[in-house]
VEXLUM-465541 format. One line per field, with one value per residue: residue number from 1; residue in three letters; x, y, z of N, C-alpha, C in turn. Coordinates in nm, 2 decimals. Example, Ala and Ser with C-alpha at 12.3 -4.5 7.8 and 13.67 -1.06 7.14 Angstrom:
# VEXLUM-465541
num = 1:2 .
residuo = ala:ser .
n_u = 1.32:1.28 .
n_v = -0.57:-0.22 .
n_w = 0.78:0.71 .
ca_u = 1.23:1.37 .
ca_v = -0.45:-0.11 .
ca_w = 0.78:0.71 .
c_u = 1.32:1.29 .
c_v = -0.33:0.00 .
c_w = 0.78:0.79 .
END
This chain:
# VEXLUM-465541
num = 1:2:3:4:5:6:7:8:9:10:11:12:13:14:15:16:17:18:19:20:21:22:23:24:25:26:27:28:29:30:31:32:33:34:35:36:37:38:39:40:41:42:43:44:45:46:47:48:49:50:51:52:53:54:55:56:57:58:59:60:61:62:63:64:65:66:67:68:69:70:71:72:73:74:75:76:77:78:79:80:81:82:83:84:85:86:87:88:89:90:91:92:93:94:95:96:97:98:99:100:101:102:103:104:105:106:107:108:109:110:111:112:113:114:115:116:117:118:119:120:121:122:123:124:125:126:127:128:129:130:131:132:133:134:135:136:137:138:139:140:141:142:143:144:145:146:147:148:149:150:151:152:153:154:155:156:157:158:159:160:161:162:163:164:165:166:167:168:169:170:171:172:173:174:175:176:177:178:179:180:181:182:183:184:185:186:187:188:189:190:191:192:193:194:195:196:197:198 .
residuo = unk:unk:unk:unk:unk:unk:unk:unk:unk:unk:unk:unk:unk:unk:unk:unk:unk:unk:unk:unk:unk:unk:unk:unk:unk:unk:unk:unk:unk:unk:unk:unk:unk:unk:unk:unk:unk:unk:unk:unk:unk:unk:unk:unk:unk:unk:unk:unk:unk:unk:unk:unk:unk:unk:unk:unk:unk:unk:unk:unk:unk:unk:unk:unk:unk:unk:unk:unk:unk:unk:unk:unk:unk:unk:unk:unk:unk:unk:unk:unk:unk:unk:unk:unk:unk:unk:unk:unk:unk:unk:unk:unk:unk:unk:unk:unk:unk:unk:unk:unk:unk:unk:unk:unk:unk:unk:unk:unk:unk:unk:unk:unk:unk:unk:unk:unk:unk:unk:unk:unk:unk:unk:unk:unk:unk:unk:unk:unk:unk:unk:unk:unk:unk:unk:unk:unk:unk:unk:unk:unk:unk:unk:unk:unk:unk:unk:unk:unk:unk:unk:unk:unk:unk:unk:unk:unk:unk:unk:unk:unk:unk:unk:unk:unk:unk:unk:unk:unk:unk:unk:unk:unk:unk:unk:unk:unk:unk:unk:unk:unk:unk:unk:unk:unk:unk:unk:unk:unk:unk:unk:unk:unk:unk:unk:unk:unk:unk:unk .
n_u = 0.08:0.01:0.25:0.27:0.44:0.51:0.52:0.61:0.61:0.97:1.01:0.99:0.69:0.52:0.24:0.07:0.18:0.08:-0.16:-0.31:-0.13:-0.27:-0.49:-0.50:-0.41:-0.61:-0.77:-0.65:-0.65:-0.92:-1.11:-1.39:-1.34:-1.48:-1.62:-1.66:-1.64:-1.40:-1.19:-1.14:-0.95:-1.01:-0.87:-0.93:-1.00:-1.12:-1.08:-1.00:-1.14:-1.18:-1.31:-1.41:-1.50:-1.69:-1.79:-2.05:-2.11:-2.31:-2.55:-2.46:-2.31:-2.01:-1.94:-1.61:-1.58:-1.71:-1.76:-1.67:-1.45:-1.45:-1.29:-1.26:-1.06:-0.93:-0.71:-0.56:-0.54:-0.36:-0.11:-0.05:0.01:0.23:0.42:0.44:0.28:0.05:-0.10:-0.28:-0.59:-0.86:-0.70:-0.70:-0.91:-0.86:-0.62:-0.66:-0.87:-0.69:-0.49:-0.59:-0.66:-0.45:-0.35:-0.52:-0.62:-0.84:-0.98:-1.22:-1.31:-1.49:-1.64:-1.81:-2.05:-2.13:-2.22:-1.98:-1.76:-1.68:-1.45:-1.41:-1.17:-1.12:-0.93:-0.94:-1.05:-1.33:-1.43:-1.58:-1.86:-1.93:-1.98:-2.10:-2.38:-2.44:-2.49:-2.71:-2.99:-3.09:-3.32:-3.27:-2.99:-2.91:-3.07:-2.87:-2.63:-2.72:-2.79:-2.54:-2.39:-2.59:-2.69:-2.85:-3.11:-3.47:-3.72:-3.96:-3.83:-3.62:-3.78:-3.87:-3.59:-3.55:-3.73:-3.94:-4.24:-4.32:-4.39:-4.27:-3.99:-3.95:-4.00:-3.76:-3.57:-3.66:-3.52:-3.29:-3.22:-3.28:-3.10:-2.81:-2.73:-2.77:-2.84:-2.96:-2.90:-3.01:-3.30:-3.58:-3.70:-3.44:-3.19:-3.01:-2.86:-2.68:-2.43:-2.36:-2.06:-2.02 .
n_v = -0.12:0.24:0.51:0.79:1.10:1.32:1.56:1.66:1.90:1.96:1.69:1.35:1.17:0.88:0.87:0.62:0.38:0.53:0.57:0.29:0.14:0.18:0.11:-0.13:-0.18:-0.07:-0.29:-0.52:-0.38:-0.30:-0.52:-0.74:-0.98:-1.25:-1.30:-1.54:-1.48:-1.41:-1.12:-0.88:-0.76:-0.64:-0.55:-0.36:-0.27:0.07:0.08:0.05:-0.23:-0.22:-0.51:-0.57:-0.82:-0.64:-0.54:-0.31:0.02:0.19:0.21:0.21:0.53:0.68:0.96:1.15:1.42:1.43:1.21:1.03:0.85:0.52:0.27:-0.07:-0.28:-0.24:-0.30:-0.39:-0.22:0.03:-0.18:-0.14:0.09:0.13:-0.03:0.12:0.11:0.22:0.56:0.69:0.64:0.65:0.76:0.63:0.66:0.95:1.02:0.86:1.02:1.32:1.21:1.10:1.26:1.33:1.14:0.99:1.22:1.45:1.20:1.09:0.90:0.61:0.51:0.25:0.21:-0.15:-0.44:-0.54:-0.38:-0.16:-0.01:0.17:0.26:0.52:0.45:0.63:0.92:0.95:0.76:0.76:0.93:0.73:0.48:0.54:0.60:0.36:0.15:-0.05:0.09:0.08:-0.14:-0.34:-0.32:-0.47:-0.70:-0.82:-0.87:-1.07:-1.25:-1.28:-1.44:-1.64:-1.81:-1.97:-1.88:-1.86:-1.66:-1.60:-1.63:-1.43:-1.23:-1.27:-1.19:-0.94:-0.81:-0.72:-0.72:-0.99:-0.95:-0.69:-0.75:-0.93:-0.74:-0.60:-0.78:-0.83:-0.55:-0.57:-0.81:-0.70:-0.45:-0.56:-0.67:-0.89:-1.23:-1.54:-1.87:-2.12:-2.33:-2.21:-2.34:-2.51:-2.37:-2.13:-1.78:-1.58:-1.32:-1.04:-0.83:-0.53 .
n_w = 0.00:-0.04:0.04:0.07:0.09:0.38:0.56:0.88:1.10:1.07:1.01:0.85:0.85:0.86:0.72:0.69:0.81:1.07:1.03:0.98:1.16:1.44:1.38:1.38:1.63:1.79:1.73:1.85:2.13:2.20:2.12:2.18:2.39:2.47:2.25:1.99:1.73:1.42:1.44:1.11:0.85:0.59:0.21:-0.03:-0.39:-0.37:-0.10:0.29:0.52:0.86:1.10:1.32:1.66:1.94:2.18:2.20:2.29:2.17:1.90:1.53:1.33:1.43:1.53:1.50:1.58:1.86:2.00:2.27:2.42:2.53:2.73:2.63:2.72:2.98:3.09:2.92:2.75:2.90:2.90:2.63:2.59:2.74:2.58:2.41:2.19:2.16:2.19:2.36:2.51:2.29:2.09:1.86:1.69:1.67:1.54:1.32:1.20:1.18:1.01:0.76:0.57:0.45:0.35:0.22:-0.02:0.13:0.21:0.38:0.72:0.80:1.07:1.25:1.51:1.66:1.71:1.52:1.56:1.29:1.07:0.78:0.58:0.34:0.00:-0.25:-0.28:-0.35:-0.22:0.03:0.01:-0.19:-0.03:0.18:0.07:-0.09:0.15:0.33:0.49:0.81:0.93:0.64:0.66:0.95:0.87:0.66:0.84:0.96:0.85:0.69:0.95:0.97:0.68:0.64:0.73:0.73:0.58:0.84:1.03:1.03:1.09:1.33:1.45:1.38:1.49:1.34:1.08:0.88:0.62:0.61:0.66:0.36:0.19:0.21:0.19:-0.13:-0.18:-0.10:-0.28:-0.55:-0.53:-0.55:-0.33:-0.15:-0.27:-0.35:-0.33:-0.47:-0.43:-0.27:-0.11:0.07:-0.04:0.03:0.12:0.02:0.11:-0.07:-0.11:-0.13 .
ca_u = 0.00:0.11:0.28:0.31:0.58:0.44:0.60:0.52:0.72:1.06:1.05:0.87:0.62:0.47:0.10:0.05:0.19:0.02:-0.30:-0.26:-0.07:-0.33:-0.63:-0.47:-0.38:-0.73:-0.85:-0.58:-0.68:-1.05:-1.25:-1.50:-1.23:-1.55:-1.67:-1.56:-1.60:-1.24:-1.10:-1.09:-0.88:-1.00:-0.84:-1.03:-0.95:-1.09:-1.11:-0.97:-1.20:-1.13:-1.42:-1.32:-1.60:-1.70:-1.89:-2.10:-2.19:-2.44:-2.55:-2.43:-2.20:-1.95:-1.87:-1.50:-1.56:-1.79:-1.72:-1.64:-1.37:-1.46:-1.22:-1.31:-1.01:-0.85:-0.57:-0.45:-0.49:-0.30:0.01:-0.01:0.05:0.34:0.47:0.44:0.17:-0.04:-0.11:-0.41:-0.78:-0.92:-0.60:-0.69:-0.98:-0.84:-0.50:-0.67:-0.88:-0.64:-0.38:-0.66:-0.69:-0.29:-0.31:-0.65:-0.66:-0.98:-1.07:-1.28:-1.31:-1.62:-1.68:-1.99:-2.04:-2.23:-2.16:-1.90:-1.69:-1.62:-1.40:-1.37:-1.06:-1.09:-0.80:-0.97:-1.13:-1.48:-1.53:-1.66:-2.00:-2.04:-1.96:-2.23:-2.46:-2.49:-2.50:-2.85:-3.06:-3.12:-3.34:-3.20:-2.83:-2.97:-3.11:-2.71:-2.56:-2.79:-2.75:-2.38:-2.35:-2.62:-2.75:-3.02:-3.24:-3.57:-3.81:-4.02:-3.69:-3.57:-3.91:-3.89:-3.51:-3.54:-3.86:-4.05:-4.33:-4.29:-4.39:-4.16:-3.86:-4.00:-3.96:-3.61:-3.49:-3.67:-3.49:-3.14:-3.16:-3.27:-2.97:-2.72:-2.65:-2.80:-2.84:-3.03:-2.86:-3.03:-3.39:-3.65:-3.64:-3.32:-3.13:-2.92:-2.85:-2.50:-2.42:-2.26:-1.99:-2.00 .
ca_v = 0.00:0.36:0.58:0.92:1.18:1.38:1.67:1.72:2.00:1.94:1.52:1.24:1.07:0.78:0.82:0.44:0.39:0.63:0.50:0.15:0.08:0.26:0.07:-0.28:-0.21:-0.08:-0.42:-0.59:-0.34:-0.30:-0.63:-0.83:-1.13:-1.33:-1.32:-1.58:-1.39:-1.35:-0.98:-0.90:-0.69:-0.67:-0.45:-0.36:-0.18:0.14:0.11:-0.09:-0.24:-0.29:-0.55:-0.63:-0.82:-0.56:-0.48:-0.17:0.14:0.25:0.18:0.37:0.61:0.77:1.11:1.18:1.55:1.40:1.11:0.98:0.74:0.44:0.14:-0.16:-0.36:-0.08:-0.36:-0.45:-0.06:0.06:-0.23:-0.16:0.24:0.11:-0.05:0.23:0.05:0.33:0.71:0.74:0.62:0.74:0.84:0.58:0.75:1.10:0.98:0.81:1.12:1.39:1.17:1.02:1.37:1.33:1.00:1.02:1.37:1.48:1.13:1.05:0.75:0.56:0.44:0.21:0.10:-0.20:-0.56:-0.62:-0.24:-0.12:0.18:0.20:0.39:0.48:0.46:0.75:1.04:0.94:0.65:0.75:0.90:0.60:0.39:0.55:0.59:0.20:0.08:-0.08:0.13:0.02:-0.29:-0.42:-0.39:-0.59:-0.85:-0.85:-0.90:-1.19:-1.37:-1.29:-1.49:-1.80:-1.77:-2.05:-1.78:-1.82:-1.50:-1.57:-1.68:-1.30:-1.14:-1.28:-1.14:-0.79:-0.76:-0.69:-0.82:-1.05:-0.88:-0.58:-0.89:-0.94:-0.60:-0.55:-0.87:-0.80:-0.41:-0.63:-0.86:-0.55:-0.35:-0.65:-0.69:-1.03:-1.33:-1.65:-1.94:-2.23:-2.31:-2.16:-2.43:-2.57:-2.30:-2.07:-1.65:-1.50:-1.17:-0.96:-0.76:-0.40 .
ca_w = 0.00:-0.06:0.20:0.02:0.17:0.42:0.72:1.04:1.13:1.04:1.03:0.80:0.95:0.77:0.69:0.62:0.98:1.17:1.01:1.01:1.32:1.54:1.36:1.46:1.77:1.82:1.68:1.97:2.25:2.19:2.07:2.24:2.37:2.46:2.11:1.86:1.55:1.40:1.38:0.94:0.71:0.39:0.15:-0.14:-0.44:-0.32:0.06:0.33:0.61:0.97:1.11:1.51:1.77:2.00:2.33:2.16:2.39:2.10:1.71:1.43:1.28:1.51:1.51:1.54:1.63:1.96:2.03:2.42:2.40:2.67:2.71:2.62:2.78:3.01:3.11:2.79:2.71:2.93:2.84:2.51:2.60:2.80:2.52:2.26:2.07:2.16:2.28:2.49:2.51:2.18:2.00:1.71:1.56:1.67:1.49:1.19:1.15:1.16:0.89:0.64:0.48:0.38:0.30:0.08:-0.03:0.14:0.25:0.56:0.77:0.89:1.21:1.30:1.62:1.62:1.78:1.49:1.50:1.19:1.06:0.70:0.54:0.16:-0.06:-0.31:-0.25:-0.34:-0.14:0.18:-0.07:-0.24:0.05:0.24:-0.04:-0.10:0.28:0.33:0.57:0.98:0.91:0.61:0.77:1.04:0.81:0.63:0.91:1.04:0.72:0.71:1.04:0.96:0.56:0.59:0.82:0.66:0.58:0.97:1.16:1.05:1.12:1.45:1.49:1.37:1.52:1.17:1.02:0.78:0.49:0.59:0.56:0.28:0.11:0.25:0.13:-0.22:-0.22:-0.11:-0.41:-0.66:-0.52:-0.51:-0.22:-0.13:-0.37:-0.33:-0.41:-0.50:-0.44:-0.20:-0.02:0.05:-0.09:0.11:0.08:0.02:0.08:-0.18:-0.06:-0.21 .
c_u = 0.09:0.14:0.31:0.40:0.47:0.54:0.53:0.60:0.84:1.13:0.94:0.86:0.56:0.29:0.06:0.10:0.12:-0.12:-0.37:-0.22:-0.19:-0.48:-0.61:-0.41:-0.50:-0.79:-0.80:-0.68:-0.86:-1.15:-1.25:-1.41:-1.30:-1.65:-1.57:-1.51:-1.46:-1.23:-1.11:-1.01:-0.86:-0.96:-0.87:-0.95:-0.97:-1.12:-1.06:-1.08:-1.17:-1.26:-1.33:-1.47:-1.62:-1.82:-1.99:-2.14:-2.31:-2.42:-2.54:-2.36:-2.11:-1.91:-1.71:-1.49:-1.62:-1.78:-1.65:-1.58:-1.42:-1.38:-1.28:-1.26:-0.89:-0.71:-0.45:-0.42:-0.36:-0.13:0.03:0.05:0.16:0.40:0.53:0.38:0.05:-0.04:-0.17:-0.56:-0.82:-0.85:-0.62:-0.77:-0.92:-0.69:-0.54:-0.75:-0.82:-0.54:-0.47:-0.64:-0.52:-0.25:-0.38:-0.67:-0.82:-1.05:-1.13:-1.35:-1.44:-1.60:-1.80:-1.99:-2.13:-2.16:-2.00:-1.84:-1.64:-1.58:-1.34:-1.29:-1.07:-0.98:-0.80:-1.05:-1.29:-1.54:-1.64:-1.84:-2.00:-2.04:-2.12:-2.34:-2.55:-2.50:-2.62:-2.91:-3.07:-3.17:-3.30:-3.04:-2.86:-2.96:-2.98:-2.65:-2.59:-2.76:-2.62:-2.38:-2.49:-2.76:-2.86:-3.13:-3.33:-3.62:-3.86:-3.93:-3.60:-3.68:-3.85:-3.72:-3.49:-3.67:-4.00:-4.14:-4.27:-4.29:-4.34:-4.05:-3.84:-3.95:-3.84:-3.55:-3.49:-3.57:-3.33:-3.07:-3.18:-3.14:-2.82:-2.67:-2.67:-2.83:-2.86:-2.94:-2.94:-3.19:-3.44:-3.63:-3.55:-3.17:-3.05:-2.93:-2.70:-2.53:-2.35:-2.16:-1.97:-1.87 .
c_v = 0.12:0.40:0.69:1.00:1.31:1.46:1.69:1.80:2.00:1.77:1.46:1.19:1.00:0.75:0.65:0.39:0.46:0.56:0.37:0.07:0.16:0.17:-0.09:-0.32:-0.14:-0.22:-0.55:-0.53:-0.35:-0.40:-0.73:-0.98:-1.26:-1.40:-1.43:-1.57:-1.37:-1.17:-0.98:-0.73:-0.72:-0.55:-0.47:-0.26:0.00:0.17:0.02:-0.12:-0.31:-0.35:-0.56:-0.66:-0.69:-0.57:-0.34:-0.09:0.17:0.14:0.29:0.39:0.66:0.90:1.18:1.29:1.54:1.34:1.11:0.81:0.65:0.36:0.05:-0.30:-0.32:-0.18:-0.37:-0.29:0.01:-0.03:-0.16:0.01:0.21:0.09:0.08:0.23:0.11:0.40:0.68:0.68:0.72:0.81:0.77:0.67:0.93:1.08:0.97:0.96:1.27:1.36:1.12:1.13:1.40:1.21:0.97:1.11:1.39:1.35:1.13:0.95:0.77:0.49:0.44:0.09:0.00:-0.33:-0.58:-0.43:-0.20:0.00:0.06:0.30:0.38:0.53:0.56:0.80:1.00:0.79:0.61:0.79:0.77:0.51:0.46:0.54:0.43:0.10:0.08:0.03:0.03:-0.09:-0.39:-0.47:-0.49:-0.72:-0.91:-0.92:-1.04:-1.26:-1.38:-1.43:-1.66:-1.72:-1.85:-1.98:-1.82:-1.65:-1.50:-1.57:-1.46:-1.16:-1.15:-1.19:-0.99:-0.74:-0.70:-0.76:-0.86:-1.03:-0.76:-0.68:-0.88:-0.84:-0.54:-0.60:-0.83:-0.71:-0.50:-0.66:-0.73:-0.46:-0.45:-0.65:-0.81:-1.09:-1.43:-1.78:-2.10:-2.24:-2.25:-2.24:-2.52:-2.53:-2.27:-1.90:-1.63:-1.37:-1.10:-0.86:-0.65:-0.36 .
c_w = 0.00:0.04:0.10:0.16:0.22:0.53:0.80:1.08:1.02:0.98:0.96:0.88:0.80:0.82:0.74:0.79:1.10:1.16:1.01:1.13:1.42:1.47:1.44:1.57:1.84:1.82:1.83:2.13:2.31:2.16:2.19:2.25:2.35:2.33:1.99:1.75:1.52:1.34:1.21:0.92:0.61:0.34:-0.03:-0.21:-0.39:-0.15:0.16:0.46:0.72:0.98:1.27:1.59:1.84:2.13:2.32:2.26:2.31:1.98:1.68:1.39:1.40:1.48:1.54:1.61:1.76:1.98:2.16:2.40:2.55:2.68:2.73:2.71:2.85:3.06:3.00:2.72:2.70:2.93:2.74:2.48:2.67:2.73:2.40:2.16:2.04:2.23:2.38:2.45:2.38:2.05:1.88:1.65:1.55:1.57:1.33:1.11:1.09:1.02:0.74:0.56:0.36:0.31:0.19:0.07:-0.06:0.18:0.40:0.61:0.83:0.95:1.25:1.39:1.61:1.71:1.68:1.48:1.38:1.12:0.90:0.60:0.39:0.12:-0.19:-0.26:-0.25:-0.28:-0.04:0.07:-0.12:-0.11:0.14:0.17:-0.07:0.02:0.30:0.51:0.70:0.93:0.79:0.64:0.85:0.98:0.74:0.71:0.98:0.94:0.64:0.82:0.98:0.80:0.52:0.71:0.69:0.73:0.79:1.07:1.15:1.09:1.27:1.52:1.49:1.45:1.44:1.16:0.90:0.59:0.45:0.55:0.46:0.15:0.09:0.21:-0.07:-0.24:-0.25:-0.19:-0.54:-0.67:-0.49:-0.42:-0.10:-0.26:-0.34:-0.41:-0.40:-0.46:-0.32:-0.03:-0.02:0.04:0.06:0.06:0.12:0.00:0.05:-0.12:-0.17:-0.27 .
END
């Protein structure tokens, strides 16, 4: 990945380090140990995505400008600030936000709290719009994420999880497959649903 030449004063500092090293030692300091979901880094042509278990305080977007840093695992925190593997409570997103704009000219990072944390960094300028743009609204996210984790959910088994009626499911799943972002494979019954990664 690139590291363009950047100054901080008088001294290079390395973008691609600053932004990087502070996401995966978020991913160390901060995830849900009790959760067996594995940690991901996927890197996409335009974007990379941190995924990490998590213990959520809310749902959502985060706001970097407001945002109330809490610890998740103030033991391992506070080693890993002994070590040097990090500043302070909160310094990743305050870190990754301050450097993304030098690293992606003019990009800016998403962060969504949720059970699985995710901060996505784009690698061009226009990804954060599209990136937002094509992210399914509150209850079909939900229904993603449930059929990420077990894809033989039937339509009433996800009514009953989102708390929907069934013929809202229904409509969400419909919009899913219309806007690819779910895909049925195989028959109705029997089948299974894959979810398309944007």
């Amino acid at each position: 990945m690139n590291d363009p030449f950047h100054l901080e004063g008088d001294a290079r500092i390395s973008l691609r380090e600053k932004i990087f090293r502070e996401l995966v030692s978020n991913i160390i300091a901060h995830r849900e140990y009790a959760d067996a979901r594995p940690a991901t880094i996927m890197i996409y042509k335009d974007r990379v995505e941190f995924k990490n278990p998590n213990h959520a305080n809310g749902k959502g977007p985060i706001n970097p400008n407001s945002f109330v840093p809490r610890p998740k695992n103030p033991v391992i925190s506070r080693f890993m600030i002994q070590l040097g593997r990090a500043e302070e409570l909160g310094s990743g997103i305050t870190n990754v936000t301050k450097y993304l704009p030098f690293y992606t000219k003019g990009g800016e990072a998403i962060f969504i709290e949720d059970s699985m944390f995710t901060t996505v960094i784009p690698l061009i300028p226009a990804t954060k719009a599209n990136y937002v743009k094509e992210t399914p609204g509150k209850t079909p996210g939900k229904i993603l994420s449930l059929l990420k984790e077990n894809p033989n959910l039937t339509i009433p088994e996800l009514a009953e999880k989102t708390g929907k009626s069934e013929s809202a499911v229904e409509r969400s799943v419909r919009k899913l497959r219309e806007s690819k972002h779910l895909k049925r494979i195989g028959p109705d019954k029997g089948g299974h649903w894959q979810v398309m990664e944007k």
